[in-house]
C-alpha positions as CSV (number, residue, x, y, z in Angstrom):
1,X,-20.5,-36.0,-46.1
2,X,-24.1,-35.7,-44.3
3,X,-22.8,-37.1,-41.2
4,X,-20.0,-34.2,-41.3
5,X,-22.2,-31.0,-42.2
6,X,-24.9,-32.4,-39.0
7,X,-22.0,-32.2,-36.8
8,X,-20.7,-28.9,-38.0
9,X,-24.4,-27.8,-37.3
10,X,-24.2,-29.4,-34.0
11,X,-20.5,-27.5,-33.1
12,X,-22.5,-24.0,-34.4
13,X,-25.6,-24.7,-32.3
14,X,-23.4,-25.9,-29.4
15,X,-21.5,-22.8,-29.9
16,X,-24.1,-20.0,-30.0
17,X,-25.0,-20.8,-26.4
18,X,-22.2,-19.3,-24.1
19,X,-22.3,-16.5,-26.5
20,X,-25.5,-15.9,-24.6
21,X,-23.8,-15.9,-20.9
22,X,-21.0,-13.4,-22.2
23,X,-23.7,-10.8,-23.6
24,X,-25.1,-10.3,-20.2
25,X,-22.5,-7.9,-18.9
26,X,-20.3,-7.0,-21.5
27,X,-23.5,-5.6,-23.6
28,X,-24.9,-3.2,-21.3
29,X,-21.6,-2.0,-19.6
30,X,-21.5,0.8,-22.3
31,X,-25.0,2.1,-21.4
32,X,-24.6,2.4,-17.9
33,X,-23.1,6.1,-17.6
34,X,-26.5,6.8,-19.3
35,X,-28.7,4.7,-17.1
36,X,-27.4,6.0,-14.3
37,X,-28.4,9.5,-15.2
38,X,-31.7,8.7,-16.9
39,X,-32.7,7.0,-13.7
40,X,-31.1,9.3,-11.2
41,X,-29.0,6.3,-9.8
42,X,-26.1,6.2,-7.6
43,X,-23.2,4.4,-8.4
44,X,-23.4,1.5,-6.1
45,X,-27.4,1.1,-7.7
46,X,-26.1,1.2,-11.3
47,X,-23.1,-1.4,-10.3
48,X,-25.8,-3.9,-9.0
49,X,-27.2,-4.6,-12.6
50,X,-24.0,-6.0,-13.1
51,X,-23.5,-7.7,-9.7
52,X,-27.1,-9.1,-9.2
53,X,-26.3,-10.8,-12.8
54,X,-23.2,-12.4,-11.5
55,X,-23.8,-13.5,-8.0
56,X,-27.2,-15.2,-9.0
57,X,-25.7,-17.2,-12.0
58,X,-23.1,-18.2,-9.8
59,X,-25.8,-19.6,-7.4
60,X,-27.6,-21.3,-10.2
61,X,-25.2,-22.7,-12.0
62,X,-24.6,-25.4,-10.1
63,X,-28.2,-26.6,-9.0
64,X,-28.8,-26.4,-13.3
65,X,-25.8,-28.4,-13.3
66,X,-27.5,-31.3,-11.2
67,X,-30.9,-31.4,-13.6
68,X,-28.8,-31.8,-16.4
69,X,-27.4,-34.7,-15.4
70,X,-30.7,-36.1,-13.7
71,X,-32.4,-35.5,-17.1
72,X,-30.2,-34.1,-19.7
73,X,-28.8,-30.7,-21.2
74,X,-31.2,-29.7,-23.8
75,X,-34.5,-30.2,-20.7
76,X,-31.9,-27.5,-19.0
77,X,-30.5,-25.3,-21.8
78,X,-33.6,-24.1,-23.8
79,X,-36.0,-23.5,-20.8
80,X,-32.9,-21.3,-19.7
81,X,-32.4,-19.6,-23.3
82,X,-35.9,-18.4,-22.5
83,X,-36.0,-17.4,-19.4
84,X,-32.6,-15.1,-20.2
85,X,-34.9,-13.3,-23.2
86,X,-37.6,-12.8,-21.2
87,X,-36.0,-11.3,-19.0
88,X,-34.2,-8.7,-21.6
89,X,-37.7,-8.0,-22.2
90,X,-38.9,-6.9,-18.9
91,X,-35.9,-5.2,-18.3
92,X,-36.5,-3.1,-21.3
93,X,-40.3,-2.5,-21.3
94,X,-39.2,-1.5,-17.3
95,X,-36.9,1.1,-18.5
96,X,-39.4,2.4,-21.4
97,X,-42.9,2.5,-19.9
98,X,-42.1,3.0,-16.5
99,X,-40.8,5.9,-14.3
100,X,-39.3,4.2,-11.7
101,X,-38.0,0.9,-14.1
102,X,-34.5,0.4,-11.5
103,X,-36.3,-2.2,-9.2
104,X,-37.9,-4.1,-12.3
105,X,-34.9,-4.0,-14.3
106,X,-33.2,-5.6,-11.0
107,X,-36.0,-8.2,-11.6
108,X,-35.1,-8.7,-15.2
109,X,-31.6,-9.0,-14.3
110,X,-32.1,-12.0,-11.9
111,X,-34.1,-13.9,-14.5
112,X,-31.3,-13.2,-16.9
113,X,-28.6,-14.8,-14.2
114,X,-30.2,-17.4,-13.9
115,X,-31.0,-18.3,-17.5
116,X,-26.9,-17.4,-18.0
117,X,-26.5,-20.3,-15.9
118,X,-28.0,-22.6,-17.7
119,X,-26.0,-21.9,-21.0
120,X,-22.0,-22.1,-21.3
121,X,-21.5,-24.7,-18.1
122,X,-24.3,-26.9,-19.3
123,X,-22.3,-26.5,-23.4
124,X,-19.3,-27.5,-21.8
125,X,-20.6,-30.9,-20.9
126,X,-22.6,-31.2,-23.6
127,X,-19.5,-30.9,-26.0
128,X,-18.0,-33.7,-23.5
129,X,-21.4,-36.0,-24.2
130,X,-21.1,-35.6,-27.8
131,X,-17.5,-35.6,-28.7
132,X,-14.3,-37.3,-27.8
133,X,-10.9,-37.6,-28.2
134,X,-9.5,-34.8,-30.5
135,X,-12.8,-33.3,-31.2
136,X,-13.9,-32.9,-28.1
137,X,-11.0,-30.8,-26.9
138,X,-11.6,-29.0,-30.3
139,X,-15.1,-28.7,-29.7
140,X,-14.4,-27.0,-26.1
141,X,-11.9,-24.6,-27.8
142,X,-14.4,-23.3,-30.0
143,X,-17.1,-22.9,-27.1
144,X,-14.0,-20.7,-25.2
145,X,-13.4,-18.8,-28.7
146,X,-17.3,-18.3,-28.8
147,X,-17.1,-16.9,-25.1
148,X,-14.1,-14.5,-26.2
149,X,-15.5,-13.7,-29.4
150,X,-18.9,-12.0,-27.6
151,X,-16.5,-10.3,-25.3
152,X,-14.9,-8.9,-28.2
153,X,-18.2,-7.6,-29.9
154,X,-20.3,-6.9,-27.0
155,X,-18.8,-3.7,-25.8
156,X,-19.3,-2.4,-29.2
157,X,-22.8,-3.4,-30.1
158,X,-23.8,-2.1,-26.9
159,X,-22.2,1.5,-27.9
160,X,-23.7,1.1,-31.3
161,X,-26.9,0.6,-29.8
162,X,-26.8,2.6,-26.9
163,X,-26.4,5.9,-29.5
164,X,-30.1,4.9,-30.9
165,X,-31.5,4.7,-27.2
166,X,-29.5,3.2,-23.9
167,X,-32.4,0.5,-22.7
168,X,-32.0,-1.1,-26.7
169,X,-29.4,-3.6,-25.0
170,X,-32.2,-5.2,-23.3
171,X,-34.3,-5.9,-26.3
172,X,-31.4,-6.8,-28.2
173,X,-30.9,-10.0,-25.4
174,X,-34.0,-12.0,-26.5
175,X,-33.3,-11.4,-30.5
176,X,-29.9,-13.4,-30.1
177,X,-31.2,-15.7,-27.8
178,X,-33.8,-16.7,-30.4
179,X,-31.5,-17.6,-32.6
180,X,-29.7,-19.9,-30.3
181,X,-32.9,-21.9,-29.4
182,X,-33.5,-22.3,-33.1
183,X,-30.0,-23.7,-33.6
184,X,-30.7,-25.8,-30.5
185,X,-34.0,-27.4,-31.2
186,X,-33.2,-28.7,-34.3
187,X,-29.4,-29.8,-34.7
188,X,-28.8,-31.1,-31.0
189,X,-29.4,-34.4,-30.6
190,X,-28.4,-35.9,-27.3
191,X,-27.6,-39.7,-27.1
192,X,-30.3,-41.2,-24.9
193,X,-29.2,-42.5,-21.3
194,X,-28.4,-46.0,-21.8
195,X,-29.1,-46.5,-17.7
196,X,-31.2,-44.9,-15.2
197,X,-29.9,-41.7,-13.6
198,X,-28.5,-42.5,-10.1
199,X,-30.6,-41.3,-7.0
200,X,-29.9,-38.5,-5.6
201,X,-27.6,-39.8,-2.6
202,X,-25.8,-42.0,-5.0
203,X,-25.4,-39.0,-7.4
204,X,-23.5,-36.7,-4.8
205,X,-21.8,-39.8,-3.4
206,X,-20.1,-40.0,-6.7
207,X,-19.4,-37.0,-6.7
208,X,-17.8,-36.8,-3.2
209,X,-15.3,-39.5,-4.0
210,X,-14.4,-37.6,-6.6
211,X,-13.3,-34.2,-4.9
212,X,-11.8,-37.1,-2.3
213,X,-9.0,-38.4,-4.9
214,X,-9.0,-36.2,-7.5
215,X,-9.4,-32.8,-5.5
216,X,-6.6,-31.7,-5.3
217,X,-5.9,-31.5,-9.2
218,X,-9.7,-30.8,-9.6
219,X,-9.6,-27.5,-7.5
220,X,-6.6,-26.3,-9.5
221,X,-8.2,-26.5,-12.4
222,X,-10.7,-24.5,-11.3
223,X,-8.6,-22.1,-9.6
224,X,-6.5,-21.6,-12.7
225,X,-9.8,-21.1,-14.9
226,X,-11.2,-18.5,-12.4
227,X,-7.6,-16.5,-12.1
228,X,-8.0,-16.2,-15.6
229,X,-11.4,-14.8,-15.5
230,X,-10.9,-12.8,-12.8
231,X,-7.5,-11.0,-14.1
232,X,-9.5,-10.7,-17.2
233,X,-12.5,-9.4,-16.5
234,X,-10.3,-6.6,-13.4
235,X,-7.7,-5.6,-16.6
236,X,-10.8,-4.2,-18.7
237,X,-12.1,-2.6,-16.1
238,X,-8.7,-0.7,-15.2
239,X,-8.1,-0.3,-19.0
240,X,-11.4,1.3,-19.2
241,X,-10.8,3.8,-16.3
242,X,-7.4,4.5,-18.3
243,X,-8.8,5.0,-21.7
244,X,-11.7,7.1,-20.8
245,X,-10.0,9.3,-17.4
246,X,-6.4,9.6,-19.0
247,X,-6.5,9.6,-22.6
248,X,-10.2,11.0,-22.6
249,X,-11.1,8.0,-25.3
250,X,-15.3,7.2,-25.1
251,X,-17.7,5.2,-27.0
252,X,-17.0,3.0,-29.9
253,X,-13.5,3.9,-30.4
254,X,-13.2,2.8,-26.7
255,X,-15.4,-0.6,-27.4
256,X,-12.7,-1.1,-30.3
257,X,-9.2,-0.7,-28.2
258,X,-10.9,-2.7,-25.6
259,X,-11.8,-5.4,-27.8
260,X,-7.6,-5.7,-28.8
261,X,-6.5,-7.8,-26.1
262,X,-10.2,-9.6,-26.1
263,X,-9.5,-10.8,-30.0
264,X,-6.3,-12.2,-28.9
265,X,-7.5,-14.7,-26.3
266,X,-10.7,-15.5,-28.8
267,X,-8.6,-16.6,-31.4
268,X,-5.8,-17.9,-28.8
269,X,-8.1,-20.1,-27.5
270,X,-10.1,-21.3,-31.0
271,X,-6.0,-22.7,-32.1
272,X,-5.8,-23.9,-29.1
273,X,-8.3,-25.9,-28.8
274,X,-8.2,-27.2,-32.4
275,X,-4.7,-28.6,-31.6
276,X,-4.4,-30.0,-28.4
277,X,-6.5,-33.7,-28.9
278,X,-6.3,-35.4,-25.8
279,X,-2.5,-34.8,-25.2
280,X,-2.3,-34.5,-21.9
281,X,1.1,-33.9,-21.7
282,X,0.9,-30.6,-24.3
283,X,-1.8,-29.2,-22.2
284,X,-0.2,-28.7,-18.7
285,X,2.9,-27.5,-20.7
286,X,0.8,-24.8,-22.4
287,X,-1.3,-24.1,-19.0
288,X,2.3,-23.5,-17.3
289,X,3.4,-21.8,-20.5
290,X,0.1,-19.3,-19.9
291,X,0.9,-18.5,-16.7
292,X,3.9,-17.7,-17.7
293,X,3.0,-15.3,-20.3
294,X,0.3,-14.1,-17.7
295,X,3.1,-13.3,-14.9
296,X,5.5,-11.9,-17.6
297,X,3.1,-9.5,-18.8
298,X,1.9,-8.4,-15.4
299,X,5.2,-7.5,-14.2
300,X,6.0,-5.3,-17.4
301,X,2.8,-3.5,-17.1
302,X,3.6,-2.1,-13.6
303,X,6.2,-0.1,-15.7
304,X,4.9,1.0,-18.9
305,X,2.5,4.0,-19.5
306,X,2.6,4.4,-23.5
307,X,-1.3,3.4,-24.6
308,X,0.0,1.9,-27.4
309,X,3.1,-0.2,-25.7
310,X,0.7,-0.9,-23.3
311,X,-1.6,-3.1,-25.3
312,X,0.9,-4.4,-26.8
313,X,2.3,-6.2,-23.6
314,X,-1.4,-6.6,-22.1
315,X,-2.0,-9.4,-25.3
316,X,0.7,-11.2,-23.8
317,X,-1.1,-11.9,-20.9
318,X,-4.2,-12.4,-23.2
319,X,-1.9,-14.9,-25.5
320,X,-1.4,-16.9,-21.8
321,X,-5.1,-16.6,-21.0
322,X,-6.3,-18.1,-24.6
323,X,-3.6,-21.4,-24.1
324,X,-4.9,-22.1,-20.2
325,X,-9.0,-22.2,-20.7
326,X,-9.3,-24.6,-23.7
327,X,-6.8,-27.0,-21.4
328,X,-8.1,-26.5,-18.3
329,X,-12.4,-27.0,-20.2
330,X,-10.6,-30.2,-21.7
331,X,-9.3,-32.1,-18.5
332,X,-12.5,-30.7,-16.4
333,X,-15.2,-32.3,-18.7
334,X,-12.8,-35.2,-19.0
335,X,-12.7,-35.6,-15.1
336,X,-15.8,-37.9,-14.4
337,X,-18.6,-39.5,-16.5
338,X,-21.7,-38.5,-18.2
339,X,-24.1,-38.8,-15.3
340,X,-22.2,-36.4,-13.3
341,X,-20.3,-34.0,-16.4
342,X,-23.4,-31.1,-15.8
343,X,-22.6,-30.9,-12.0
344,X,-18.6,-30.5,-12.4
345,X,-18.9,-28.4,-15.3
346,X,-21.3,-26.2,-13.9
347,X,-19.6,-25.6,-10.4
348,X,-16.5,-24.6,-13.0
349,X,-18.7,-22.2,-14.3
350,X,-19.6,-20.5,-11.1
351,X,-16.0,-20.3,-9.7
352,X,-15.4,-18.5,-13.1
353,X,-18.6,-16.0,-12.7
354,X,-16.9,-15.8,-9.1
355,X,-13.5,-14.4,-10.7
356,X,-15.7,-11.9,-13.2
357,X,-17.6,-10.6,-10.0
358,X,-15.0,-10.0,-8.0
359,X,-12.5,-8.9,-10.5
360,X,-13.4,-5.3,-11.0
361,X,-13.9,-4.5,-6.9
362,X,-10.9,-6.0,-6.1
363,X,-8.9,-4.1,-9.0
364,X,-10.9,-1.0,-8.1
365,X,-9.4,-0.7,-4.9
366,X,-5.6,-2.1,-5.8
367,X,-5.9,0.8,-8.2
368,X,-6.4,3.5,-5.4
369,X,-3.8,1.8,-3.8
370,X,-0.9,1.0,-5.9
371,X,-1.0,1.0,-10.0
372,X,2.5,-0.6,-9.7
373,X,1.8,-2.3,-6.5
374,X,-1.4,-3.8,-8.4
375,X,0.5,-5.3,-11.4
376,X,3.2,-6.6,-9.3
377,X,0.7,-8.7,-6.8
378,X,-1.0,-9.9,-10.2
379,X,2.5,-10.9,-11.4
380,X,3.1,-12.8,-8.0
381,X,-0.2,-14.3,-7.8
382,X,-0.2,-15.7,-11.5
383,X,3.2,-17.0,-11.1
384,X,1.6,-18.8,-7.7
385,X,-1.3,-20.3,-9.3
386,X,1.6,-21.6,-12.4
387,X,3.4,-23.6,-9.9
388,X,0.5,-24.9,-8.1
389,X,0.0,-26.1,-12.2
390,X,3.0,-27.5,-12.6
391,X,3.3,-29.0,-9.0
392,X,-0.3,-30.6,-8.4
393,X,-1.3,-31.5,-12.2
394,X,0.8,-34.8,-13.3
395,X,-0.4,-36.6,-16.7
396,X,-1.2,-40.6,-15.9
397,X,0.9,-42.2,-18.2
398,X,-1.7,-44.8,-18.7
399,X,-3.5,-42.3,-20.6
400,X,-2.0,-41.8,-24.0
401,X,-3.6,-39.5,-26.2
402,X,-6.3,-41.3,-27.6
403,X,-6.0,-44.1,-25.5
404,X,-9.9,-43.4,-23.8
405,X,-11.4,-43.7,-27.4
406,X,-10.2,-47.1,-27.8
407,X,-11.3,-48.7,-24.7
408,X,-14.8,-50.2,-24.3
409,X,-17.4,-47.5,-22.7
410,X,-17.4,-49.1,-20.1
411,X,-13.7,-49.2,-19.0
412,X,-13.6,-45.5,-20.4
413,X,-16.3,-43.9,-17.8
414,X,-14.1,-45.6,-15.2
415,X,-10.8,-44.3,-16.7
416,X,-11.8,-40.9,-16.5
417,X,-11.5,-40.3,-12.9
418,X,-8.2,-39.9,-12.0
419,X,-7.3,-38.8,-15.6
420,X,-4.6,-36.5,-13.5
421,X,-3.0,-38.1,-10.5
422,X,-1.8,-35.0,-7.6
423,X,1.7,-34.8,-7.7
424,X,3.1,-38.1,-5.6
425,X,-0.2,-40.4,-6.4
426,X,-3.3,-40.8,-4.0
């Protein structure tokens, strides 16, 4: 019984960190109408609080990646949980002492974006350390449910908090980031290395016969995981447009409808994850089967102009979004060993902070465009990425479900690369 409540502390703990990474953005997004006139800021100035977030996590993510493996998550994750509150901090005390705060709030921003990427990549392989078989995949769904879940509330506590002053986001950061370092500290306990780290040419060696046989499944994977965040993360922004320019709907209200399809893919991805185990087999089906849903949905949108129909048919798409992650996390941080989990996990990550940068841009322009035009080439694009799915992802039938957690650890580290064979073999 003692055994079980320490690991339920250790799946909280593990997921309170990319709850962290997803406040970044989706917390402040609320309060930029009014930092942009507080400030006197252009547009292109007020986007690059979100921007300069993104680009520089993407950056980071993979060289925090590395030092976790070379020394292990915990040395990478709370030095990072810091360094993303302090920068709240001086973002805030920027915006309230100061008359011209926007270039240290740019500062503040950078320290967060790199602190952000030191939290849900580094979880992901921390989950993979800690847990296998079925609770491991488990474990992963509930880190993508705690990503969707501070999607779902940050638009909303940023309103709420924006009404009492719009620079409160920033000092709300190192509050909830507390929290997490607390949860950290104490109820994370990492398995010590039973072997030296390899050097560093060994390290990226390993990692390069990697890519070599398993890259072609390996880059799918990543390329279905950042569609997802990229369609995502351009859909809000559209919907927000919509909701605000067309049916004149602002503040919390808006935070709420917004939060609709959000909710969907949080809890999607929490059943998800809590019922795939390790079969293989079941999670290409339901990546496919997301797709799907994802294509389906795209290609109704590009018709429909109701609010309320539209929603409706947008949690489709959400529906598809919250089967895909929790599969495509599992079979990622199942694709090598320990010693080099961090770096895969983390280059995930940036490909995803990739899609979320480039998302609303992109959907920007395909709105001045084409509105059906820009459903349509979602629709075609999601059924692309499917088949790539379907066509370059086969299950090794030497893997059963299960089968890993049976075999010696040594034999296991070896069987995890080339856990998915490309579609004719090597």
């Amino acid at each position: 019984m003692g055994e079980q409540r320490t690991s339920t502390k250790t799946i909280v703990a593990i997921g309170s960190i990319p709850l962290i990474m997803t406040l970044g953005n989706s917390m402040i997004i609320p309060v930029l109408p009014k930092m942009k006139s507080e400030l006197h800021l252009t547009s292109l100035q007020v986007s690059l609080t979100i921007t300069m977030f993104s680009l520089v996590a993407a950056f980071a993510i993979p060289v925090l990646g590395y030092l976790s493996d070379r020394f292990s998550r915990k040395v990478v994750i709370i030095p990072a949980l810091f360094l993303y509150g302090i920068g709240g901090l001086l973002a805030g005390f920027a915006a309230a002492l100061f008359a011209n705060a926007y270039a240290w709030i740019l500062v503040g921003r950078t320290l967060q974006g790199i602190g952000a990427a030191g939290t849900a990549p580094i979880a992901m392989a921390l989950a993979g350390d800690l847990f296998k078989g079925s609770e491991e995949s488990r474990v992963l769904g509930l880190v993508e449910a705690s990503n969707g879940f501070g999607k779902v509330i940050s638009p909303i506590l940023g309103s709420l908090i924006g009404l009492i002053i719009w620079y409160g986001v920033f000092f709300a950061f190192p509050g909830v980031v507390l929290i997490s370092i607390i949860l950290t500290w104490i109820f994370i306990k990492e398995k010590e290395k039973s072997e030296k780290p390899p050097g560093v040419k060994k390290y990226f060696q390993g990692l390069a016969s990697v890519f070599k046989h398993e890259g072609r499944w390996l880059l799918t994977a990543y390329l279905a995981g950042a569609t997802c965040l990229f369609t995502l993360f351009g859909i809000l922004f559209f919907l927000s447009e919509v909701l605000e320019k067309t049916h004149h709907i602002e503040g919390v209200v808006k935070g709420l409808i917004l939060a609709v399809p959000l909710l969907v893919m949080c809890t999607t991805s929490y059943v998800t994850g809590s019922k795939i185990g390790k079969n293989q087999k079941l999670m290409k089906r339901l990546i496919v089967l997301g797709f799907a849903f994802m294509t389906i949905s795209y290609a109704l949108l590009s018709f429909i102009g109701h609010l309320t129909l539209f929603i409706a048919v947008l949690a489709i798409s959400s529906l598809g979004t919250g089967l895909i992650l929790p599969c495509v996390n599992s079979f990622i941080t199942g694709a090598v060993g320990k010693e080099r989990r961090g770096f895969v996990t983390s280059l995930y990550g940036s490909v995803r902070f990739f899609g979320v940068a480039i998302g609303p841009p992109l959907f920007g322009w395909l709105m001045e465009w084409s509105r059906v035009g820009m459903f349509l080439s979602l629709a075609a694009f999601t059924l692309l990425v499917g088949l790539l799915a379907l066509f370059l992802i086969r299950v090794n039938k030497e893997h059963e479900e299960g089968e890993q957690d049976r075999r010696p650890e040594g034999k296991r580290e070896k069987g995890r690369v080339g856990m998915l064979k490309p579609a004719g073999g090597r």
